[in-house]
Legacy VTK file of the C-alpha trace (Angstrom):
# vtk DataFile Version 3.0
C-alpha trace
ASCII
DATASET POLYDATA
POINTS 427 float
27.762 36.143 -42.535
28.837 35.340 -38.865
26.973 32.870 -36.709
25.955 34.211 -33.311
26.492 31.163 -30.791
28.664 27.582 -30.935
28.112 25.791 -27.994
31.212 23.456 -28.399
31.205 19.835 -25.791
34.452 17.961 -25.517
31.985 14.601 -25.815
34.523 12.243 -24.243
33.280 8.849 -23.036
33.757 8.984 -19.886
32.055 12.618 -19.700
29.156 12.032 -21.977
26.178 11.059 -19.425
26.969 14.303 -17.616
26.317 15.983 -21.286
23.101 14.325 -22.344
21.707 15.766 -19.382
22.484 19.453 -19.909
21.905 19.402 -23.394
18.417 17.386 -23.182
17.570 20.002 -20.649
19.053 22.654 -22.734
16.142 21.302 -25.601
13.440 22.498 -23.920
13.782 25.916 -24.467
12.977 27.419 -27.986
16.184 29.792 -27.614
18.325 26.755 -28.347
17.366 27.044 -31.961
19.493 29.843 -32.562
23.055 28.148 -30.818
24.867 25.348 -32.848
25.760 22.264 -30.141
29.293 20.221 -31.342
29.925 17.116 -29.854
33.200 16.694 -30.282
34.964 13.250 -29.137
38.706 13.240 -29.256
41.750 16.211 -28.258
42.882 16.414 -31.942
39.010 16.748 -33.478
38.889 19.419 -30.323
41.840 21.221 -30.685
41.767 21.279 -34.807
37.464 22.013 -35.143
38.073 24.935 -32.902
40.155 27.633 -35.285
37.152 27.093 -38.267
34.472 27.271 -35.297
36.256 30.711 -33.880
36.076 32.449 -36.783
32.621 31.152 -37.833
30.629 32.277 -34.779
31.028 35.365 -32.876
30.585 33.611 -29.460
32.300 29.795 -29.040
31.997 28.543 -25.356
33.712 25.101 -24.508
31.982 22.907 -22.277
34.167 19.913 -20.493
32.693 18.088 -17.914
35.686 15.445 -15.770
36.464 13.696 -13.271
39.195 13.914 -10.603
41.281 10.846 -12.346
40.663 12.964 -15.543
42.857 16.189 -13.536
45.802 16.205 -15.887
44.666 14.939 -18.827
42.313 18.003 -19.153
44.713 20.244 -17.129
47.138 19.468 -20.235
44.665 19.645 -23.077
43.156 23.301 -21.563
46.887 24.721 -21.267
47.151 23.647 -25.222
43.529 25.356 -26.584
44.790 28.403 -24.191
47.972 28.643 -25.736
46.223 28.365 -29.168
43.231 30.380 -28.947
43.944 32.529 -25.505
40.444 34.195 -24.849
38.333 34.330 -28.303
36.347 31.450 -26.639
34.840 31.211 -22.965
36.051 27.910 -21.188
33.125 26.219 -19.402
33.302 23.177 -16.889
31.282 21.062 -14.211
31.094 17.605 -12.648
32.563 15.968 -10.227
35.993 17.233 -9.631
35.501 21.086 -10.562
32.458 20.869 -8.205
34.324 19.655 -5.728
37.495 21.697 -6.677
36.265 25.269 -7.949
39.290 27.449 -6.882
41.453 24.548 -8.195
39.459 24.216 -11.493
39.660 28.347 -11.778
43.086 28.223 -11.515
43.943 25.750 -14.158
42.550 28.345 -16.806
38.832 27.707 -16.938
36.474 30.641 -17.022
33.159 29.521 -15.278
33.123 26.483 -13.041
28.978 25.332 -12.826
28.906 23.783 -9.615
26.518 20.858 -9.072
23.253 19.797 -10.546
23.763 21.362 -14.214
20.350 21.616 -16.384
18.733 24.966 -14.770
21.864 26.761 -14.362
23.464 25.734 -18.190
19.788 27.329 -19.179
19.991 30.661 -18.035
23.508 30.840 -18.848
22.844 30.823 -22.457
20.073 32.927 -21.946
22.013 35.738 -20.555
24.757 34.736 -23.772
22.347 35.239 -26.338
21.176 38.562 -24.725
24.146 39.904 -24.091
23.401 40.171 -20.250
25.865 39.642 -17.323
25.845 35.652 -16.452
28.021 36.143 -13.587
24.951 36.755 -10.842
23.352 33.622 -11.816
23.077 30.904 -9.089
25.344 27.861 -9.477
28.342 28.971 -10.849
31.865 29.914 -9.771
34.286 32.589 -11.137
37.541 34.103 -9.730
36.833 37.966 -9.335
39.026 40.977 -10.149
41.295 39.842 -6.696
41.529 36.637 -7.994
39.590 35.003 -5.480
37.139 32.162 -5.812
33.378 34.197 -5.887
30.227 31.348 -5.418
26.976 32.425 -6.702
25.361 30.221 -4.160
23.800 26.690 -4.394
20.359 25.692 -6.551
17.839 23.974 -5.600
17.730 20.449 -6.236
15.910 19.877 -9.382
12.631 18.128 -10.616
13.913 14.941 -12.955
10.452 14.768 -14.495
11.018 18.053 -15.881
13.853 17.509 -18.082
15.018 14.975 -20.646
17.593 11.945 -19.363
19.671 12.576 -23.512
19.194 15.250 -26.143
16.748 13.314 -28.400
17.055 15.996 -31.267
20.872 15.173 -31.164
20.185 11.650 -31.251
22.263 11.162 -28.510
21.069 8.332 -26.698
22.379 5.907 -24.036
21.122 5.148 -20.188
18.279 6.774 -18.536
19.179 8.415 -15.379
15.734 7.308 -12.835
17.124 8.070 -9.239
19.580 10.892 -8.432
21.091 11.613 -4.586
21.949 9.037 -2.059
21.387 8.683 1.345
24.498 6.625 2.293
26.821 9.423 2.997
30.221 7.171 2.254
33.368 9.034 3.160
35.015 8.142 -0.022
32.672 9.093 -2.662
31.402 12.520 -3.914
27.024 11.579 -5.132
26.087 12.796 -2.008
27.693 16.099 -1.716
27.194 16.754 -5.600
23.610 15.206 -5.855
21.900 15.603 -2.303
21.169 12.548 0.168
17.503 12.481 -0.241
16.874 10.173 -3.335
15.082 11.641 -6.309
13.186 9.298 -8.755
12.123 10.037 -12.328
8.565 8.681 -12.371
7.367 6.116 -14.296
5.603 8.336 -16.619
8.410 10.190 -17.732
10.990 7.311 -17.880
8.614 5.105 -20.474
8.296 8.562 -22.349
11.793 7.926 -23.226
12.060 4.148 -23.792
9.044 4.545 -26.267
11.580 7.224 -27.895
14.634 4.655 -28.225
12.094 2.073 -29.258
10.663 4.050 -32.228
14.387 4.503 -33.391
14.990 0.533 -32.404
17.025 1.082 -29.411
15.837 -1.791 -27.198
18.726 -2.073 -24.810
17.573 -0.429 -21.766
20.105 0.619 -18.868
19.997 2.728 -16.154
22.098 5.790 -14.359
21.369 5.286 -10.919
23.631 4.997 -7.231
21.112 2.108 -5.798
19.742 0.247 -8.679
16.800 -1.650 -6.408
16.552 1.796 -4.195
13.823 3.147 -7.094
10.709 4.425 -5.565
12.081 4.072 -1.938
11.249 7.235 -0.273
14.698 7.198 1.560
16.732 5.101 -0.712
17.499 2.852 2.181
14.231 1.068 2.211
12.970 -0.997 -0.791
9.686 0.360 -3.151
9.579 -3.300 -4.784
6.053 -2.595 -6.150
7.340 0.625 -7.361
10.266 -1.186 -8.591
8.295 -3.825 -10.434
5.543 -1.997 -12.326
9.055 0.238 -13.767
10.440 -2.867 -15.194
7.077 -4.524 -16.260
6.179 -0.989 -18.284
9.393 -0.938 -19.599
9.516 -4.851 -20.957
5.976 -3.877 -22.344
7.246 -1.278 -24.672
10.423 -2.909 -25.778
9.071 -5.834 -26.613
10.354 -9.673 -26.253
13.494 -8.729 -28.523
14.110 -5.645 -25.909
16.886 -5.836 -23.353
16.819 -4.536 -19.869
19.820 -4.652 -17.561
19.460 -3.293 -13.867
22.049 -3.861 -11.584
25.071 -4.103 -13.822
27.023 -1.166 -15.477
26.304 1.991 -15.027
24.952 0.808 -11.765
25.507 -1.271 -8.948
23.430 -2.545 -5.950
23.957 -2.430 -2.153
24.887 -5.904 -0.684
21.863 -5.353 2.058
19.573 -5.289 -0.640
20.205 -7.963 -2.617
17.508 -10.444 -1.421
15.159 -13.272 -3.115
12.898 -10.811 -4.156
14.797 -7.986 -5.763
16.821 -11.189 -7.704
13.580 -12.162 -8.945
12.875 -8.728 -10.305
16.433 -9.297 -12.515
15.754 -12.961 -13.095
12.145 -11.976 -14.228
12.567 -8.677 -16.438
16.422 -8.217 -16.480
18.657 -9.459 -19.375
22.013 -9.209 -17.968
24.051 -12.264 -16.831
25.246 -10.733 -13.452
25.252 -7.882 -10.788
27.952 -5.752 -9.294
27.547 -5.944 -5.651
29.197 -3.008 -3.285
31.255 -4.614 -0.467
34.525 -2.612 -0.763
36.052 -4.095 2.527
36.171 -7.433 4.193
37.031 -5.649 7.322
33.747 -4.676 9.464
36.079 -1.859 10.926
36.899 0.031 7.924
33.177 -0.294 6.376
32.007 1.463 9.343
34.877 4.104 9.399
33.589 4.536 5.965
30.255 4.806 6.831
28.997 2.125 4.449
25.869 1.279 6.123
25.804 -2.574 5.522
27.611 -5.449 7.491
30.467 -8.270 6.127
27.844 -10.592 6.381
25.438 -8.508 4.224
28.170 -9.187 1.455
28.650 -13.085 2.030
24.500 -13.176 1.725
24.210 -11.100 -1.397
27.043 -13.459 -2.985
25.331 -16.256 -2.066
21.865 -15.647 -3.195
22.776 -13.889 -6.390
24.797 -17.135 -7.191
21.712 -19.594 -6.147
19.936 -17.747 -8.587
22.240 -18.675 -11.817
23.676 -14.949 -11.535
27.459 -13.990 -11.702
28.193 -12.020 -8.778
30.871 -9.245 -9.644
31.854 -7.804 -6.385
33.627 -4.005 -5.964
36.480 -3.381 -3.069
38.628 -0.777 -2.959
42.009 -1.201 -1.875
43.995 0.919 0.679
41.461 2.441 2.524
42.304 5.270 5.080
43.234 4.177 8.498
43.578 -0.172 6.548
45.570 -1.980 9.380
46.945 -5.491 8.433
44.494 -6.877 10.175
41.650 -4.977 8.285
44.134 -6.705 5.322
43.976 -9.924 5.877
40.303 -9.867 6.590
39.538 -8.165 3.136
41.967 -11.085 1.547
40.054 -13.860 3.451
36.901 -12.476 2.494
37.800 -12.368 -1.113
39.196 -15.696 -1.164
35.972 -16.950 0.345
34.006 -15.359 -2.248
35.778 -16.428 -5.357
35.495 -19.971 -3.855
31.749 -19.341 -3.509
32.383 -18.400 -7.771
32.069 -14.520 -7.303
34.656 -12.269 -9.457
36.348 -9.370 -7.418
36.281 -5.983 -9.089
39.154 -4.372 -7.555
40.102 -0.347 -7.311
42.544 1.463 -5.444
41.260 4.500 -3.082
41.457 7.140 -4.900
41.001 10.892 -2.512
38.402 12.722 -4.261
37.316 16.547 -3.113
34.789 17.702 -1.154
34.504 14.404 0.730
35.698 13.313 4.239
38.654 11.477 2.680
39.506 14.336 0.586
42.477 14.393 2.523
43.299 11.599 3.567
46.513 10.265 2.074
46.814 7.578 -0.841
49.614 5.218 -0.789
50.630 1.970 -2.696
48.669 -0.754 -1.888
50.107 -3.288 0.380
52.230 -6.241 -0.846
50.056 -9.057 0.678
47.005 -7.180 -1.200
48.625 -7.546 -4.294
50.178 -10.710 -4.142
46.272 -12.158 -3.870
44.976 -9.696 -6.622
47.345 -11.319 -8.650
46.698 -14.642 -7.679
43.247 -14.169 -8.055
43.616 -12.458 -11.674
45.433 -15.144 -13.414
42.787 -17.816 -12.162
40.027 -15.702 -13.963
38.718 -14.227 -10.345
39.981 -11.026 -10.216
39.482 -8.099 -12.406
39.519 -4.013 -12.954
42.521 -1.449 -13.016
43.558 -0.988 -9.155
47.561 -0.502 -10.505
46.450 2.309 -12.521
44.567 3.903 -10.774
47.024 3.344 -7.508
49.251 5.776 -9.484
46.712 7.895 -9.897
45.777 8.223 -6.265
49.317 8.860 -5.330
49.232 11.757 -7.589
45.501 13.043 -6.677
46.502 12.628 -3.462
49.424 15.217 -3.298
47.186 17.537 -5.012
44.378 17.810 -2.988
47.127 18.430 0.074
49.393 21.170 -1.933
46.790 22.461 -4.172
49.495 22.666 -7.346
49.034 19.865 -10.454
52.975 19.200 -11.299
LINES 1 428
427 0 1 2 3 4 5 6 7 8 9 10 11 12 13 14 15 16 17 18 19 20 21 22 23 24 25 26 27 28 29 30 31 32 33 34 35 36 37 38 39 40 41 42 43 44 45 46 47 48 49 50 51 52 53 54 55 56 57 58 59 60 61 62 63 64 65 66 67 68 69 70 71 72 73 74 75 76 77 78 79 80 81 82 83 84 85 86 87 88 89 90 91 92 93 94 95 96 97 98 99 100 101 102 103 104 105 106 107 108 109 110 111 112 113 114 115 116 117 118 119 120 121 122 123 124 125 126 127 128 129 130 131 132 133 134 135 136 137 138 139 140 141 142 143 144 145 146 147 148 149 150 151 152 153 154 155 156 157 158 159 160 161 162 163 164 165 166 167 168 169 170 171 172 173 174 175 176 177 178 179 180 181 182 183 184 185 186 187 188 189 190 191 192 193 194 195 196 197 198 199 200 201 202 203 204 205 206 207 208 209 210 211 212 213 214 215 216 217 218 219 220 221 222 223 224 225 226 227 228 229 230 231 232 233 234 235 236 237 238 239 240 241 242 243 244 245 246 247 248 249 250 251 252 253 254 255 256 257 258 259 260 261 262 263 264 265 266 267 268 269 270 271 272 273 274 275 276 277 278 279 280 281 282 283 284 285 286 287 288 289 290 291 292 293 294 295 296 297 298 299 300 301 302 303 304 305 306 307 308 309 310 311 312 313 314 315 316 317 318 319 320 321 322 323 324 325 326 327 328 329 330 331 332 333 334 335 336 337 338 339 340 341 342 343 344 345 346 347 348 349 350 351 352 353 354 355 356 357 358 359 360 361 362 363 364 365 366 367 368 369 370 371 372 373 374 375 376 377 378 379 380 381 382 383 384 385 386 387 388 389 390 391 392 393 394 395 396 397 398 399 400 401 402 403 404 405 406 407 408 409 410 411 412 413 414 415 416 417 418 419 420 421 422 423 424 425 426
């Protein structure tokens, strides 16, 4: 006998927090009994699981969730399951790039784009699945209509963390909690603001313990977190610092997981504003934290190009941070991004001095390349390769141990991304 529903997630790695949100939202309705979830982690399991799932269920929707560096990667895998299967499934996606690019997204062959915050609207979609109802009035989501032209079902209110899971616990698929979403520094170059809101939302204490005690019955004591501002939890505006707030998180936490238990804040996924870092919040890591180091946010040396940026902090906020964090016996891992809109070589050679100064100081420099990314202020802005004199210090840098991350990549990429976002066509 035929299944009724196969909800079917390409479960890559770079995709899967996005997942273990919807589908640990998706858990706590009763309906989601009656649907079958695959998490399915490479093209070929994709592509080959599909045929036996087709003709097992009588619905199969594919979920994929990407990024903008992800564009032709999926673009390529999506004109393969098309040309396989054509329309015996329903193509699904959301996150960062087909929020920011529905019309584009559309286009490449997709079905429904879900634009934004996921967990309400992936909810009533399968409701109106499983009933057999009409899931194209339901807010959040985009579709192309019978003109071909992009229809928007209008935006959702931002949502309540408390009220849904951070990971599908009955999947026992578990990794970092997610505890603040939205920021309030609107930077031109990056999309959590215009995805996510600029008013910070914290998952309470409460709720966030709820799920460490989960990871700790299954002996999961490494504890990270999903957040843009790791010492902005409990601020009010995400600009200002809740340290008490902060504190009694982190104490809580180290109380359930024990002595053997592991917290890192302020590394991977995470990162922390340069005007933050201070003797207090390094106490917090040095007290509770496990990790070794912190990834500090300066991504120019030049005071003119953070501010045309709208970064929020100063150069000297960055020279502070490095210093203190390295008093303290912490690495300091420091993020720029290379090639910034309107870079003079004078905004050059300050970002080289400043990096030189730092890896004297013993910071490590985590370098990118701008990348344009939609739905931003620099969505159109164009991406070219990085300049010579950058380079030639990168590579200095990198064969002394001081320099790290994969700027030449995704400088290609850029170029590419870049051309796109102008022209609107992939090849």
């Amino acid at each position: 006998m035929q299944k009724n529903i196969a909800f079917v997630i390409y479960y890559h790695n770079n995709n899967k927090y996005s997942f273990n949100a919807l589908i640990g939202a998706l858990e706590t309705e009763e309906f989601i009994e009656n649907i079958d979830i695959y998490f399915l982690k490479n093209k070929d399991n994709l592509i080959n699981n599909l045929k036996n799932l087709i003709s097992k269920y009588q619905k199969v929707i594919l979920g994929i969730s990407f990024f903008t560096t992800q564009l032709w990667d999926i673009n390529g895998l999506l004109k393969t399951l098309i040309k396989k299967y054509g329309k015996k499934l329903i193509y699904i996606a959301g996150g960062p790039h087909p929020t920011g690019d529905p019309l584009g997204t559309l286009k490449m062959g997709f079905d429904i784009i879900f634009i934004g915050e996921g967990e309400e609207t992936i909810i009533e979609f399968f409701q109106k699945i499983r009933n057999n109802e009409e899931y194209k009035d339901i807010k959040g989501i985009a579709y192309l209509n019978e003109d071909h032209e992009l229809s928007y079902t209008d935006k959702r209110s931002p949502i309540n963390l408390d009220i849904y899971p951070p990971f599908p616990v009955k999947y026992n698929k578990f990794g970092a909690i997610e505890i603040t979403r939205g920021c309030s520094y609107v930077c031109f170059f990056c999309q959590t603001p215009y995805i996510a809101g600029t008013t910070p939302r914290h998952r309470n204490i409460e709720s966030i313990c709820k799920y460490v005690q989960i990871m700790k019955d299954k002996n999961l004591t490494d504890i990270r977190f999903i957040t843009p501002n790791a010492f902005s939890y409990g601020s009010k505006d995400g600009k200002s610092l809740n340290l008490e707030k902060l504190e009694e998180l982190l104490r809580k936490i180290k109380n359930i997981i024990g002595s053997k238990g592991r917290i890192f804040l302020g590394s991977f996924p995470s990162e922390v504003r340069p005007e933050h870092v201070n003797v207090a919040t390094l106490g917090l890591i040095k007290q509770y934290a496990f990790n070794d180091n912190i990834i500090i946010g300066a991504q120019s040396g030049s005071q003119r190009i953070l501010d045309l940026c709208h970064r929020g902090h100063d150069v000297e906020d960055v020279h502070n941070a490095v210093e203190l964090t390295i008093d303290v016996g912490l690495k300091a891992n420091v993020d720029f991004i290379f090639g910034l809109p309107d870079e003079t070589e004078e905004d050059i050679k300050y970002t080289i001095e400043m990096m030189q100064k730092l890896t004297k100081m013993g910071a490590r420099i985590h370098t990118h390349s701008f990348i344009p990314l939609p739905q931003t202020p620099f969505a159109k802005k164009s991406a070219d390769k990085i300049h010579e004199s950058i380079q030639k210090s990168i590579k200095k840098l990198t064969s002394r141990g001081y320099a790290f991350g994969d700027w030449k990549k995704q400088e290609g990429l850029a170029i590419k991304i870049s051309k796109y976002l102008k022209t609107g066509k992939l090849n």
